[in-house]
N, C-alpha and C positions, 0 to 999 in steps of 0.2 A: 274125764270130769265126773265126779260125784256129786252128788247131794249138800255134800259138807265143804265143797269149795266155799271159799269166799262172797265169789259172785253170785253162788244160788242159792243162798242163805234168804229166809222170810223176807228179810230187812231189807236185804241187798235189791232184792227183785221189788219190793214195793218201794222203794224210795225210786228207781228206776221208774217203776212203774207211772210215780206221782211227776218225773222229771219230764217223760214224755210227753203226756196230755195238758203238763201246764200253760196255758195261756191257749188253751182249744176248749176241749171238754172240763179241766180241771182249772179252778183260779187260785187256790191256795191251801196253806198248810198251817193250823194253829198247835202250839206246842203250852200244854199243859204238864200238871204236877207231875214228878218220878220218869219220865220219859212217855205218858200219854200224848196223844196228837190224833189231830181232828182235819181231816181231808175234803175240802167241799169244792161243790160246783155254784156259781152264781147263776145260772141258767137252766139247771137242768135237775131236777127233783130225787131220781133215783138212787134211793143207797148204793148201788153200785159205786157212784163217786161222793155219796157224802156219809162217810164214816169215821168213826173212830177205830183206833188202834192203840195196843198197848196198855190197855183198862184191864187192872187187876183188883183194885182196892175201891171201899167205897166214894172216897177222895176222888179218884179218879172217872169212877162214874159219874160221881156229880157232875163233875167238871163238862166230863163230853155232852152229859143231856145239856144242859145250859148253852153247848158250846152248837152244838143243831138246832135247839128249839131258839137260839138267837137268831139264827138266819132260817127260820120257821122249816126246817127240815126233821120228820120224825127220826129221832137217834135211831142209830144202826153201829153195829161193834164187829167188827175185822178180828177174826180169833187164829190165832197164824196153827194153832193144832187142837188136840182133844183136851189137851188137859185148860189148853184159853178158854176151850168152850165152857168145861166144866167150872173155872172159876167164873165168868159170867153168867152161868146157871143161878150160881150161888147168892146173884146180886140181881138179879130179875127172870121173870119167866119169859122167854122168847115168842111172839107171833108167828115169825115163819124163821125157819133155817134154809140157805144154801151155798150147801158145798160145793167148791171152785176145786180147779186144775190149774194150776202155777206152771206151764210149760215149756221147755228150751229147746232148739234145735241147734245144732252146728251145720249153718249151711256147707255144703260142697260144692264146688267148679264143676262138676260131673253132674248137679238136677239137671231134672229132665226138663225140655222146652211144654211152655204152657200147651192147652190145645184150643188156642185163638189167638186174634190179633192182640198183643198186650201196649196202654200206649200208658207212658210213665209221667208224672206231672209233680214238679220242684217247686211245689209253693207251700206258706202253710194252711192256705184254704183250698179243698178240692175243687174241682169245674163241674158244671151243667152236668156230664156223662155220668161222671161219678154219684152226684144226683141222685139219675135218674133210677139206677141200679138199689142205691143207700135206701129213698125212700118208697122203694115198694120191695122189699125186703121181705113181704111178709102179704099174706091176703086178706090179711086181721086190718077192718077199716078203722079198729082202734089204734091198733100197733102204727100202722099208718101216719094216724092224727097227732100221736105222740112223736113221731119222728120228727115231723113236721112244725110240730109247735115248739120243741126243745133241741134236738139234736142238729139237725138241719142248720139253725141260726149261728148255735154255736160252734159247730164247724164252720161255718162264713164269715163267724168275725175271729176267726184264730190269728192271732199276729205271729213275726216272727220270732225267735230266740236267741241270742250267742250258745253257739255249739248244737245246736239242734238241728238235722236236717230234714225234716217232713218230704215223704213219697208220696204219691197216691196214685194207684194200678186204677187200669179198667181195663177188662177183657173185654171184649166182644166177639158176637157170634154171628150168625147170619142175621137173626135179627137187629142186631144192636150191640148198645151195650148191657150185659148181659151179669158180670162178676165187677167188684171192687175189692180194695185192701188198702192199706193206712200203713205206712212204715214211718216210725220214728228213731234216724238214726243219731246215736251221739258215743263217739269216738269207733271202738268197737263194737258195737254192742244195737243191737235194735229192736224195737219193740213192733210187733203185728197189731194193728187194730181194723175194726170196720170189717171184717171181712165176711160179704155178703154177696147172694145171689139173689136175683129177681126171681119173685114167685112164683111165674109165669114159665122158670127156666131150671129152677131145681129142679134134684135128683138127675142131675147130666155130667155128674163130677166137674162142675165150673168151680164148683167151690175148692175143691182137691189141684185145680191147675191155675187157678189166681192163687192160693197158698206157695205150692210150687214157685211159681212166677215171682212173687215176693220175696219167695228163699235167694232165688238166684240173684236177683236183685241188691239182693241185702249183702251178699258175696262180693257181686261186684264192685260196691261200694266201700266195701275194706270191713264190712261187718263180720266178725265169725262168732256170734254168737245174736240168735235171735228168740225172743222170749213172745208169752202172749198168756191170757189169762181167758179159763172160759166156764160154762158150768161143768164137774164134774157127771162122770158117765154120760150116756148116748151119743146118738150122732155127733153130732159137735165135737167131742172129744174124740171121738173114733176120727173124724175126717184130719183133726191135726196128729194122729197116732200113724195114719197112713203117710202123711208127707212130711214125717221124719220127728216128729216134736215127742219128747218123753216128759211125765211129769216129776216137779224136783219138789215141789210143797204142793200143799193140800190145806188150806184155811177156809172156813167157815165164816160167811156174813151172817150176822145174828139181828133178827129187825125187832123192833118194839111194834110195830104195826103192821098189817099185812101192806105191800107196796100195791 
């Protein structure tokens, strides 16, 4: 598998991408002039999920600010390479840039087993456990707050889908529950999200063995191909480089304001 398959094409992998989270973290998709399109969250503020894509012409910028500042979201532009970057250069100065990692692995029968009790839950809202891991993710009692006021609810009211089958991992450890992860599968194909360690318990490779554990998972379920999206370089990207994930694109979120 390369680059230039089908399946790992910008397109491929963000439409994917928007098929998984919809009706959780993502509520919809507006399709503007030339092939522009506008990705947003009704619940949850951060460009991450509310952006545009496919904005090359003035036309098309219009369209997308209008189409964020109607659901009072500051525009944000999805640029799938350098040269998207540089044509929205062209059309406004950016506040902040960050470059993502578009990731794939082919799981195999042969991962290795996690290094904890792993317990698996088939619904499309995660439990309590899951939780508890999700929102303390972090020792930022901002990061926190934010979890809590946005992320949290929206993962409790996720309904279900036709063809979508929502995972959701918790590792635990002596203490507890310790690691989580989000699989969203549909047909062959699955997507990683949420994948989080308690603050209190990183730097113990939980996060490298609930990845893991997700792989095999995804395996078992008839997935051979799992994808996931994270910030380019450091840790983060190192820890899905070690349990097998290569990156196939590389796109730039471009924000009009700092988030």
């Amino acid at each position: 598998m390369t680059p230039r398959d089908p399946d790992l094409t910008f397109e491929a992998l963000r439409d994917a991408h928007v098929a998984a989270l919809f009706g959780s973290l993502i509520d919809g998709v507006e399709h503007g002039p030339g092939g522009a399109g506008y990705v947003w969250s009704r619940s949850i503020p951060d460009p991450t999920l509310n952006f545009a894509f496919g904005v090359h012409r003035p036309d098309q910028f219009a369209w997308a600010g209008a189409a964020a500042l109607g659901r009072a979201r500051a525009p944000a532009f999805l640029a799938r390479d350098d040269a998207e970057v540089a044509l929205l250069r062209d059309l406004f100065e950016p506040a902040a840039l960050y470059p993502a990692s578009w990731m794939v692995a082919w799981p195999r029968p042969s991962s290795s087993a996690a290094g904890g009790a792993i317990t698996v839950q088939a619904a499309p809202a995660p439990g309590p456990d899951f939780e508890r891991v999700f929102a303390h993710l972090s020792d930022d009692p901002g990061v926190r707050t934010h979890l809590r006021r946005f992320y949290i609810p929206a993962l409790r009211a996720a309904r279900s889908r036709t063809g979508l089958a929502p995972l959701h991992l918790v590792l635990r450890d002596a203490t507890g529950p310790a690691a989580c992860a989000s699989l969203y599968l549909r047909g062959d194909r699955a997507g990683l999200y949420n994948v989080s360690t308690r603050a209190d318990r990183q730097r113990r490779g939980l996060g490298t063995a609930v990845t893991v554990a997700a792989l095999r998972e995804a395996r078992a379920r008839g997935a051979t191909q799992v994808f996931l999206q994270c910030p380019a370089g450091g840790a983060v990207e190192a820890l899905y480089v070690r349990a097998g994930f290569r990156t196939v694109c590389a796109p730039t979120l471009l924000c009009t304001s700092p988030p």
